[in-house]
C-alpha positions in Angstrom: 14.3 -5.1 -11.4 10.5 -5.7 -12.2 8.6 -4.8 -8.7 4.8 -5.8 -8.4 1.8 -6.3 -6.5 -1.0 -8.5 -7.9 -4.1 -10.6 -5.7 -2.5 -14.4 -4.6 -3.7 -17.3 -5.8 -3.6 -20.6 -4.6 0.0 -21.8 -5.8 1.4 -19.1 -4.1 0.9 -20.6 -0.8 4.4 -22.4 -0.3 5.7 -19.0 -1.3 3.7 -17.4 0.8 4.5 -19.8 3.7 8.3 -19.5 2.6 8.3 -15.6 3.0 5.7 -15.9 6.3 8.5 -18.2 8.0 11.3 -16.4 7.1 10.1 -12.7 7.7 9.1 -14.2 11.4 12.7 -15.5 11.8 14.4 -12.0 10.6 11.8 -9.5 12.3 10.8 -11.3 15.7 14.8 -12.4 16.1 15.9 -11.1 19.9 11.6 -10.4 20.5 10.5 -14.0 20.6 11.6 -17.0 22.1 14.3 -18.4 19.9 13.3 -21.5 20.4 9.5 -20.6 19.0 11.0 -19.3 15.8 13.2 -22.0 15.1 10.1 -24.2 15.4 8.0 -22.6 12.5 6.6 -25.2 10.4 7.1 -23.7 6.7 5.0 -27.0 5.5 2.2 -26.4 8.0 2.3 -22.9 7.1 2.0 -23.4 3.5 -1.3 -25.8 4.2 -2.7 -23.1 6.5 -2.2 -20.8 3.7 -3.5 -22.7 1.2 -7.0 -22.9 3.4 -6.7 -19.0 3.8 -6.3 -18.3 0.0 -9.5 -20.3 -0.3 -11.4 -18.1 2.2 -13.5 -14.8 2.3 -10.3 -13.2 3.5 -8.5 -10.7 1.1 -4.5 -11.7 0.6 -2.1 -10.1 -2.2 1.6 -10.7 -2.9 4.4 -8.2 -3.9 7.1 -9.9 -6.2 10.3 -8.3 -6.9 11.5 -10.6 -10.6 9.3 -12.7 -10.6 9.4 -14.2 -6.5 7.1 -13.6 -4.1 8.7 -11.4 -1.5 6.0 -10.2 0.7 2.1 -10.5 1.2 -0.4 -8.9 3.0 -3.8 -10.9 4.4 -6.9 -8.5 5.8 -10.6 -8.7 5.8 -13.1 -8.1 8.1 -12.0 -7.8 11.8 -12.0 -10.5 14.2 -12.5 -8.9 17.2 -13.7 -5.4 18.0 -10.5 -2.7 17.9 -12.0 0.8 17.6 -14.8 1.4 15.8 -13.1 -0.3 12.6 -14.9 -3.1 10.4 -11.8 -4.5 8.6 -8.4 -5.7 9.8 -4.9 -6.1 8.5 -4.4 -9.7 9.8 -0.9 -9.6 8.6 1.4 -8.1 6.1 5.6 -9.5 5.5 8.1 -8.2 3.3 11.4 -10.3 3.1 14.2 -8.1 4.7 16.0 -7.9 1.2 12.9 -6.4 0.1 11.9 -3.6 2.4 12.6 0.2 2.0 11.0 -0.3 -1.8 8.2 0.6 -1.7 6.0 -2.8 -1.2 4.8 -2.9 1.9 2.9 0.9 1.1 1.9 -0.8 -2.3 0.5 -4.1 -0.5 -1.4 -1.5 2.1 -3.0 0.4 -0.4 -4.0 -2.6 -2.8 -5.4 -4.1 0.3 -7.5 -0.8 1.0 -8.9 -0.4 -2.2 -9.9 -3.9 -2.4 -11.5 -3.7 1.0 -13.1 -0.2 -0.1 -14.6 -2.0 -2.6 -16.3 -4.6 -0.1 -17.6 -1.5 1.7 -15.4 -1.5 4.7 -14.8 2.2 5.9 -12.0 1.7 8.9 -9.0 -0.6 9.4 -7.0 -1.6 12.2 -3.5 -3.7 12.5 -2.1 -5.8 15.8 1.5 -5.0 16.1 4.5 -6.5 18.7 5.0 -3.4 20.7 8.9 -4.2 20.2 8.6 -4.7 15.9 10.7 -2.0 14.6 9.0 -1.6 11.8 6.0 -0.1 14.0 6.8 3.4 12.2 5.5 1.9 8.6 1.9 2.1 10.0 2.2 5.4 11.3 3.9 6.6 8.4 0.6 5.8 6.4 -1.0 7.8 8.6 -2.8 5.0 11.4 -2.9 6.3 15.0 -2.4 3.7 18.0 -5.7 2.8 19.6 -5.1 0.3 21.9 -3.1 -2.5 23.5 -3.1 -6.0 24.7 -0.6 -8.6 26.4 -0.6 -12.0 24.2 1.4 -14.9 25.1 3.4 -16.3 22.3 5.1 -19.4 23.0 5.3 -19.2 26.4 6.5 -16.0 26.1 4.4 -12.7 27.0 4.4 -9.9 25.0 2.3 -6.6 24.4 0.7 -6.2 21.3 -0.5 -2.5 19.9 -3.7 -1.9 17.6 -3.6 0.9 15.0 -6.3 2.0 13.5 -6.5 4.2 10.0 -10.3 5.7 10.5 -10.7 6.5 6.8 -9.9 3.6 4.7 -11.0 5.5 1.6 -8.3 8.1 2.5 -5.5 5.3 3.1 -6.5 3.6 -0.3 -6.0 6.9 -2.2 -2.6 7.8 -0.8 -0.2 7.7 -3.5 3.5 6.8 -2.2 
């Protein structure tokens, strides 16, 4: 199996929309309203993506043979968490995909690609109830703070963790 990371491009965005949607369905299933996930629009997604890949933000793919699997979107934060200057907007891995290695390999070639923009800090909003909430403090983040959100019509609490030394994050080897 050929596993790789590489920076998207603009024809990845149905792909990316196609993992998106489908990561939502698998990870938010029992935390969301069903209801909300079943309503995903893959083909709105994929336009939405399309305008992000043509933005200032950072996005990169992992690709397990050749398909787009996962993807991780960051740049510089949208609203103050911490003291850090860049955010992890969002990074997915296709269930079939995790415990390989990608999402570690998407966080660090988003670190060293916002390293090189000169961004020192990073911070991540995470469900409170997302299992995979251990990933992030695996790599070494620590929880900063919190907030309640209301996702279709549903409210949840939402967690910040921050990693204070991006440098140190991109140089982890996994």
């Amino acid at each position: 199996m050929k596993i790789s990371i590489r920076a998207a491009v603009e024809a990845d965005a149905g792909a990316i929309a196609r993992v998106h949607v489908e990561s939502w369905q698998t990870t938010y299933a029992g935390i969301m309203p069903e209801a909300y996930l079943a309503g995903i629009d893959e083909g709105l997604r994929a336009k939405l993506w399309s305008e992000w890949l043509n933005s200032e933000a950072l996005v990169f793919v992992a690709e397990m043979d050749g398909q787009v699997v996962g993807f991780a979107h960051g740049g510089a934060n949208r609203e103050g968490i911490g003291e850090c200057d860049a955010e992890l907007y969002s990074i997915y891995l296709l269930k079939e995909a995790q415990k390989r290695g990608l999402g570690a390999g998407l966080l660090r070639a988003m670190a060293i690609a916002l390293v090189e923009r000169n961004f020192r800090s990073l911070a991540v909003w995470v469900l409170e109830q997302n299992r995979s909430r251990s990933f992030y403090e695996k790599t070494g983040a620590r929880l900063v703070t919190s907030k309640v959100i209301d996702l279709g019509g549903t409210k949840l609490m939402e967690v910040a963790y921050a990693w204070a030394e991006l440098k140190a994050l991109a140089e982890q080897q996994h």
